[in-house]
C-alpha positions as MATLAB code, in Angstrom:
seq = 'XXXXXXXXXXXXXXXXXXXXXXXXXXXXXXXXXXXXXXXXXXXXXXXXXXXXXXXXXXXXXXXXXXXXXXXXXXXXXXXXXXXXXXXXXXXXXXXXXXXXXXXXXXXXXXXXXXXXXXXXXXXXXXXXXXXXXXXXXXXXXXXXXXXXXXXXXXXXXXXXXXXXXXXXXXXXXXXXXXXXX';
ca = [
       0.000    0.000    0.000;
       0.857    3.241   -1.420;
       1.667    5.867    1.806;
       0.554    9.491    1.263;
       0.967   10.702    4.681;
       3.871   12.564    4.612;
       5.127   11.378    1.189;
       3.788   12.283   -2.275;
       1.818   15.167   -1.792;
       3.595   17.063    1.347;
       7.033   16.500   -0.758;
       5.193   17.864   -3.661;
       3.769   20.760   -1.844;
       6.830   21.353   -0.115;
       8.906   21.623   -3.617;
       6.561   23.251   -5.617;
       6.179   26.200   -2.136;
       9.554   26.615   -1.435;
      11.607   25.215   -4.101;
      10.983   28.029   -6.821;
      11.120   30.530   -4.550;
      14.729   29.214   -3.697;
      16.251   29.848   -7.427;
      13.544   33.262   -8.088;
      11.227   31.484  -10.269;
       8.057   32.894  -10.875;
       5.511   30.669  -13.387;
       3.494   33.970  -13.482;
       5.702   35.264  -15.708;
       4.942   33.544  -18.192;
       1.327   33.754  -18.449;
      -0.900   34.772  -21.423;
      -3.896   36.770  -21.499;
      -5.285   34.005  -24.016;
      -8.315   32.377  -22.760;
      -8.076   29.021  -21.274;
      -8.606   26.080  -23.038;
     -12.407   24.220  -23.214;
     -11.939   21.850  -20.555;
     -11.705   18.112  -22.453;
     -13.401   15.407  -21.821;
     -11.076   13.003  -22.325;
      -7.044   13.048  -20.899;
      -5.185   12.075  -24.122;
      -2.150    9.716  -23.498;
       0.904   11.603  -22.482;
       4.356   11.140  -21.476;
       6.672   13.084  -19.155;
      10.083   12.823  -17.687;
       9.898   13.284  -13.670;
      12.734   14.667  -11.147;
      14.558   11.758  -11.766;
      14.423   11.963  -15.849;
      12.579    8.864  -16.093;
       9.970    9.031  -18.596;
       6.509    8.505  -17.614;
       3.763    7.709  -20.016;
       0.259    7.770  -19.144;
      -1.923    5.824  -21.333;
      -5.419    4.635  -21.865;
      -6.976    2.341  -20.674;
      -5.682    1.697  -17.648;
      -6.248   -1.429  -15.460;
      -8.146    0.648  -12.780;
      -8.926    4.716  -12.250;
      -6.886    7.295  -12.189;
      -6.529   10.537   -9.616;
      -4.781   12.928  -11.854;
      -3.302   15.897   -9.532;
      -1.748   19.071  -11.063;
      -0.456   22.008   -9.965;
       1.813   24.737   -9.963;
       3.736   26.550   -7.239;
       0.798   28.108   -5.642;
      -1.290   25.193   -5.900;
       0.717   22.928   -4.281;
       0.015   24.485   -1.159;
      -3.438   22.443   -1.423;
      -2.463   19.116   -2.922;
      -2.033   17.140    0.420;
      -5.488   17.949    1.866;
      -6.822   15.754   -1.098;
      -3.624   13.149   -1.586;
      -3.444   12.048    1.626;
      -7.021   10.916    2.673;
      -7.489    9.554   -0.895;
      -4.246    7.657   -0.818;
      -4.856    6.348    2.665;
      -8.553    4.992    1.485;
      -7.732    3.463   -1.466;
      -4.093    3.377   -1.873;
      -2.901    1.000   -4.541;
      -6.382    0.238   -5.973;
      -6.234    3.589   -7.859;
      -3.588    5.173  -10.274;
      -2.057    8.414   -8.601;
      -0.351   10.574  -11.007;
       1.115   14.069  -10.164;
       1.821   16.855  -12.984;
       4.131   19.965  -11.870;
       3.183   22.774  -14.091;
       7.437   24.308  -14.576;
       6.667   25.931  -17.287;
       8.263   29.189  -18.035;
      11.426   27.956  -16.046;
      14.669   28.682  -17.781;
      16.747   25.786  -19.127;
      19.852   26.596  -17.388;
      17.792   26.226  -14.087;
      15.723   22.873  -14.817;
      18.419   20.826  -13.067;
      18.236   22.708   -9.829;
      14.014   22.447  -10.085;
      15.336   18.265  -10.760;
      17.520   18.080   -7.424;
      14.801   20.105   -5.384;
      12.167   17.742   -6.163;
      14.539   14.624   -5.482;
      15.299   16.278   -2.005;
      11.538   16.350   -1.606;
       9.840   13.344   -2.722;
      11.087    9.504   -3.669;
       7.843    9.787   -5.273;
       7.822   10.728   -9.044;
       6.410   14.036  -10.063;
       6.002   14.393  -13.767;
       7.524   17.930  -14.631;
       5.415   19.790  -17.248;
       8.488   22.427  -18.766;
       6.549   22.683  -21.979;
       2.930   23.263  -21.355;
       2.754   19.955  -22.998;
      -0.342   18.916  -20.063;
      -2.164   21.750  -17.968;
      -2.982   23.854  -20.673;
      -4.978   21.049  -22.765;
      -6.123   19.785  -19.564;
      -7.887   23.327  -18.699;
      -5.262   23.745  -15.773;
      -6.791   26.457  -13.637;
      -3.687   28.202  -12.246;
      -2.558   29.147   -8.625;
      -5.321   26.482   -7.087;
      -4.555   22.093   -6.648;
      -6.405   20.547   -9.790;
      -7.845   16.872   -9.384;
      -9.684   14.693  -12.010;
     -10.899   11.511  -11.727;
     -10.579    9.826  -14.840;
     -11.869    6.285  -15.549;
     -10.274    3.511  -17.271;
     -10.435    5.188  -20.379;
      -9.074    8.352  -19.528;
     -12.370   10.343  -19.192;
     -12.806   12.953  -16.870;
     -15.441   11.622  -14.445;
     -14.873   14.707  -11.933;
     -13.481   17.813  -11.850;
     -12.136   19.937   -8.696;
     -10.093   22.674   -7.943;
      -8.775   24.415   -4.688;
      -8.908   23.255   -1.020;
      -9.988   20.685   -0.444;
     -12.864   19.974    2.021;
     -15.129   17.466    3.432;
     -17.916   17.681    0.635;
     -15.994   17.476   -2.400;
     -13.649   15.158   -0.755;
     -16.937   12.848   -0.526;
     -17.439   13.848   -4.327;
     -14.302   12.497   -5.506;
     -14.679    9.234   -3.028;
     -18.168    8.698   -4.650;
     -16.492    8.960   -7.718;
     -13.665    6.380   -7.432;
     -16.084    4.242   -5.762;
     -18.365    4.159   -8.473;
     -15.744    3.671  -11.021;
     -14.179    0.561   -8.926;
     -17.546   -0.914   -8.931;
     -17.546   -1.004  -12.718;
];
């Protein structure tokens, strides 16, 4: 069984917080006032490299569902208050997949964003540089983004921010219902 407590998302949270902040890296600064994309409904197949430069690839279907967390610096903040009760409940019986938004960080500093994230977490974190993810995902920025995605990659649920104790029952429903299937 997979351990969230202080694991996964607290390393996450604790890179993404202080780690940019560390080396002056801002992912504001690269924003756009183009409007966001139409949220899909399905994830398309990806692949990423993580902190470690091992490439990921998330592909559909999967055996079982998917929690999909993304988020960028801000964001982070929020991730463990859904991670860790969701990992603790259902722990290996769901896919957990975690998506750093880094875009807009300078080559020459990608290997420092590489060791902070292998201080933080044993965990992977795939590292978005290139917008290749949040942006067709309709990433809403500076808040924790979860989906729940079924075996085929659609989105069953969509939340953003904090979590708390009604959408946290939302996305339990969710997986519940999808394990059931």
């Amino acid at each position: 069984m997979i351990r969230w407590g202080l694991g996964y998302a607290a390393a996450f949270a604790v890179v993404m917080a202080f780690g940019f902040g560390a080396i002056g890296f801002d992912a504001r600064a690269e924003e756009s006032d183009a409007p966001p994309n139409p949220s899909p409904e399905r994830v398309p197949s990806f692949q990423l490299r993580d902190q470690f430069n091992n490439e990921h690839r998330v592909e559909f279907p999967r055996d079982r569902p998917t929690v999909l967390a993304l988020a960028d610096r801000k964001g982070s903040d929020q991730l463990e208050g859904w991670l860790e009760p969701l990992g603790d409940e259902f722990g290996e019986t769901v896919h957990f997949d975690g998506v750093a938004d880094v875009r807009g960080v300078p080559s020459l500093l990608r290997w420092g964003v590489r060791q902070i994230f292998r201080r933080g977490t044993k965990e992977p974190v795939m590292l978005d540089w290139e917008d290749a993810v949040c942006t067709s995902l309709a990433f809403e920025k500076e808040v924790a983004n979860v989906l729940v995605l079924d075996q085929k990659g659609h989105i069953v649920l969509r939340v953003h921010g904090e979590a708390n104790a009604e959408e946290l029952e939302r996305v339990r429903a969710a997986i519940v219902e999808l394990r059931a299937k």
